[in-house]
Structures are given as C-alpha cells and as structure tokens.
N, C-alpha and C positions, 0 to 999 in steps of 0.2 A: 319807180312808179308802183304804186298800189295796187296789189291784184286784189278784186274781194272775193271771198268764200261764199258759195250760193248751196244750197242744200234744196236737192231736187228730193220729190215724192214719186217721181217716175224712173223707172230704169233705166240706166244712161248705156249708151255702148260710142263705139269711136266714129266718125267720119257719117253722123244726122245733125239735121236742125230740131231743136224740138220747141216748145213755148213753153216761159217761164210762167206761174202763177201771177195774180195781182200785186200780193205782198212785196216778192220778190222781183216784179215787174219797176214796182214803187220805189222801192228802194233806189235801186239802180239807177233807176232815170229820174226821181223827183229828188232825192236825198243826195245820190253821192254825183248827179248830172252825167252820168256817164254818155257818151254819143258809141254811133256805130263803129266795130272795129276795135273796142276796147276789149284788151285780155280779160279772161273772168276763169275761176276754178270752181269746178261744180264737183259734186259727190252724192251721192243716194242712199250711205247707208248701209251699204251692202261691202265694203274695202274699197280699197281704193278711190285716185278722184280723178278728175278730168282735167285737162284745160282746152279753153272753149273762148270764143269769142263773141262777143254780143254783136247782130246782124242788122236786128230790125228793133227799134224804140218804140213806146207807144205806152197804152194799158197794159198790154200783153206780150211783154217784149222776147225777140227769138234770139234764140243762139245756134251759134254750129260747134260742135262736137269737137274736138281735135284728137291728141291724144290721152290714152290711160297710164298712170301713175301708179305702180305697187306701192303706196305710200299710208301706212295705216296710224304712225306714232301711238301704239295701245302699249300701255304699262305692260311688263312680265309679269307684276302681279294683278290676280284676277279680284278685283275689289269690291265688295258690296256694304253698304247702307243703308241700313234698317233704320229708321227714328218715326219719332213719334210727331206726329203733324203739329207745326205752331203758325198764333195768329200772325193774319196779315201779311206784310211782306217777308217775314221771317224766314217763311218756308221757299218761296222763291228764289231768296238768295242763296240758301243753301243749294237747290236743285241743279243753279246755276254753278257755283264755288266746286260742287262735290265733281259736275261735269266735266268741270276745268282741271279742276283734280286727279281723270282716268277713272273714276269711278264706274263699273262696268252694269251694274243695276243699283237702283233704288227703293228701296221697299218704305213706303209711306204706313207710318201706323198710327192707328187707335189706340191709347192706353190710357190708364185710371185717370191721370191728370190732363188729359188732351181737352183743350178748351173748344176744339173746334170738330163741329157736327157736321156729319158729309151724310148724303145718301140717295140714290136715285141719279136724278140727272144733276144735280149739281155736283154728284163724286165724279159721275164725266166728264161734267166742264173743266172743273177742277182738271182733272190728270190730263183734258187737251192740252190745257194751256201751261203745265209744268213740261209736257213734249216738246210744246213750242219753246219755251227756254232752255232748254237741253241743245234743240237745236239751231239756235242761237247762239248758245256757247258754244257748239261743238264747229260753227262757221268761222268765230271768234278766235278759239284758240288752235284750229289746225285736227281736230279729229275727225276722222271718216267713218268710225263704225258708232252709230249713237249709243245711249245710255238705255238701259232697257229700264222703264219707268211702271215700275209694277201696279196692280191694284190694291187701293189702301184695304187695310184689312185689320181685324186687333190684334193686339200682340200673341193673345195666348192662344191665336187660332194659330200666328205664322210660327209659333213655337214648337208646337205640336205638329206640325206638319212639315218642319226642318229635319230630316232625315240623316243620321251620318252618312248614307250613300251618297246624299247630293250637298251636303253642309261643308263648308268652306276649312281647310287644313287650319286656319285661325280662326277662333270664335271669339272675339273680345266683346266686354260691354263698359261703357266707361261708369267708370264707379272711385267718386273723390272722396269716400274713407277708405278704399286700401291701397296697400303699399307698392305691387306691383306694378313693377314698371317693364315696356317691351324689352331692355338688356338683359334681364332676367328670365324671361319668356325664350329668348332666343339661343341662352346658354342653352336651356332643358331641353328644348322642342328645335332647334336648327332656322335655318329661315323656311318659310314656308310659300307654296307658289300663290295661295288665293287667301282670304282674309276677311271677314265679317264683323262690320264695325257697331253694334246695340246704341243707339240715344235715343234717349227722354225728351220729351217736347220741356216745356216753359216746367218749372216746377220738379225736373227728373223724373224717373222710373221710381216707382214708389216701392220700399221694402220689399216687399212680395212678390213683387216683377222681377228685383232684381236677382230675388232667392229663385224663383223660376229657372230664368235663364242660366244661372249656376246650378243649378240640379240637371239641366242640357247639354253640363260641359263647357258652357262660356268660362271667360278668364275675364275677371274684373281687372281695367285698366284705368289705372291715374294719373293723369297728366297735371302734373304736380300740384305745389300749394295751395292754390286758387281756383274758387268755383267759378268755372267760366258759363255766360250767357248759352240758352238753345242751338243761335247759328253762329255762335264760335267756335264751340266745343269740337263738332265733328269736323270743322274744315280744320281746327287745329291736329285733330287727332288722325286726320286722312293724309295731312304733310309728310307727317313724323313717321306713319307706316309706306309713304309712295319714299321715303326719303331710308328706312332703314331697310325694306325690303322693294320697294319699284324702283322708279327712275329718275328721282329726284338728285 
C-alpha cells in the first residue's frame, strides 16, 4: 500500500490532530481518493517525519499524529547551485531535478545572458512557486529537511559577497573549453565535505563571468565533449558530484 508524503507548514509533534491545508486537503481526497483511516507521513521541514493517519475528509481534511521518525536521507555532501535563471519551464525543472538531487540551497541568478526579467512582486511569485516545487519534490522523493531557495540576485553581487569563511570547500563552475575534470580535482584537493556548482542560463556565462569567478578561486569544470543544454548541464553535473563525493 501506498503511503503518501504530505509536507506540513505547521510544526508537527507526536499524539495531535491538526488540519491539513486545501491543496493538501485536495490531493488526498479528490486525487489519490483516500477515506478515513488511511496511513499518510507528514514532515515540516524542520528533520524528521511523522506518520499519521487521515481522520476526517472533506476541504480541509484532519489528521492524527502518531509517531516521529529520525529519518532525514541528506547527502554528506553539503551541495549548493548557483545558475543563472532560464525561460519558462526550464528553470522549474531544474528546481525540481537539483531538489531530487540533495541539493541543499539554490541560488537563482541574474547574468549577462539571462533572458528573463524578475523584479518586485513578480521576483516573489516567482521564488513562491519554485518553493512549492521543491516541496513537491522533496514529498516525492523522501526528503525531510527542504531546499533552501535563495533570493535571485546577479551574479557579480553573489560573487562578491561569497566570502571564504562561508564559501563551500569546492567552488566549481562548469566551463566546456577546459580540461579539468573532478579525478583531477580530487587527486590535488582530497574529497571535499560541501561543494558549489556555477551555471549559465541559456547561452552560458559569458567570458567575463567566467574570468570573474576564476579570479574567486572557482575551478572550471568539463563535463566532457559535448555542450549540454541550461537544464541538463547542472543535474548532469550534480550526479557526477552526489555520485563521486555524496551518496550516489
């Protein structure tokens, strides 16, 4: 039997009822038809998850509580995702892919070739609804602590403001004229616990972005022969690092 993954906005503890939202109300009872009594696992966010039972159906369907789960499945490596925002659905799938991935934040950027203009309350709607797919994927694939989904911002602010105190033991940026590759990387420098992946929206990082971020101490990385598309590139290149130094 199917248990499904419900992601509360409320703080959960053991042995309450509490009310689930409309969305998650919906789902439940118009999508997957579930009745009273059916097992369900909820989490908030915060570690760990629940399991819980759905009591009462409706709009606003209740659950009871049961017990907590020290159950978090978070990479050892602490992973983060810089790129550059692309149109349409582009960016979406990546939010989602990188979430699935164990990607632990996301940083949405602004750069020379960014075709897409954010600002005011469409940069908020925007980063709601990349939240909501995060946490979607993370109901999806079994993770309990979300993605932290930063404010988009341009690149040569987030550059500048990346500090070695708080900048990740890996700084790579993908860059398909040179030659290094992560076996290389990992003789010199060991494996590393956290990791910082640089992508270009549609078009790449342009010369001078990427001269930047090499003047920062990034390591240009190539994932081989081939130029890969905006949202392939980084879930190919979040594999190959969850797989040589996480949990893949």
């Amino acid at each position: 039997m199917r248990i499904p993954r419900i992601f509360s906005g409320q703080p959960l503890s053991e042995l309450r009822d509490i009310e689930l939202d409309e969305a998650a109300s919906r789902h439940l009872v118009k999508v997957l038809r579930l009745g009273s009594g059916h097992p369900l696992t909820l989490f908030d966010g915060h570690g760990g998850e629940y399991s819980a039972r759905l009591t009462t159906t409706g709009k606003r369907a209740r659950v009871r509580i049961e017990t907590f789960l020290a159950e978090n499945r978070q990479s050892p490596l602490a992973l983060s995702l810089a790129i550059g925002i692309s149109r349409g659905e582009r960016f979406d799938w990546v939010v989602q892919k990188a979430t699935e991935l164990g990607v632990t934040v996301l940083q949405p950027l602004l750069t020379e070739r960014c075709e897409v203009k954010l600002s005011g309350e469409r940069l908020q709607k925007k980063r709601t609804h990349w939240r909501r797919i995060a946490i979607s994927a993370c109901e999806q694939c079994g993770r309990n602590l979300l993605p932290e989904i930063a404010e988009p911002v341009k690149l040569a602010h987030y550059l500048q403001n990346l500090t070695q105190k708080t900048a990740p033991a890996a700084k790579l940026v993908l860059h398909h004229r040179t030659r290094l590759d992560l076996h290389q990387w990992q003789t010199e420098h060991g494996k590393p616990d956290s990791a910082l992946l640089l992508v270009g929206p549609e078009g790449g990082l342009s010369q001078v972005e990427i001269d930047t971020a090499l003047a920062r101490d990034f390591i240009p990385l190539r994932l081989g022969p081939r130029v890969m598309r905006t949202e392939t590139a980084p879930i190919a290149a979040l594999s190959v690092l969850q797989f040589q130094w996480g949990d893949l």
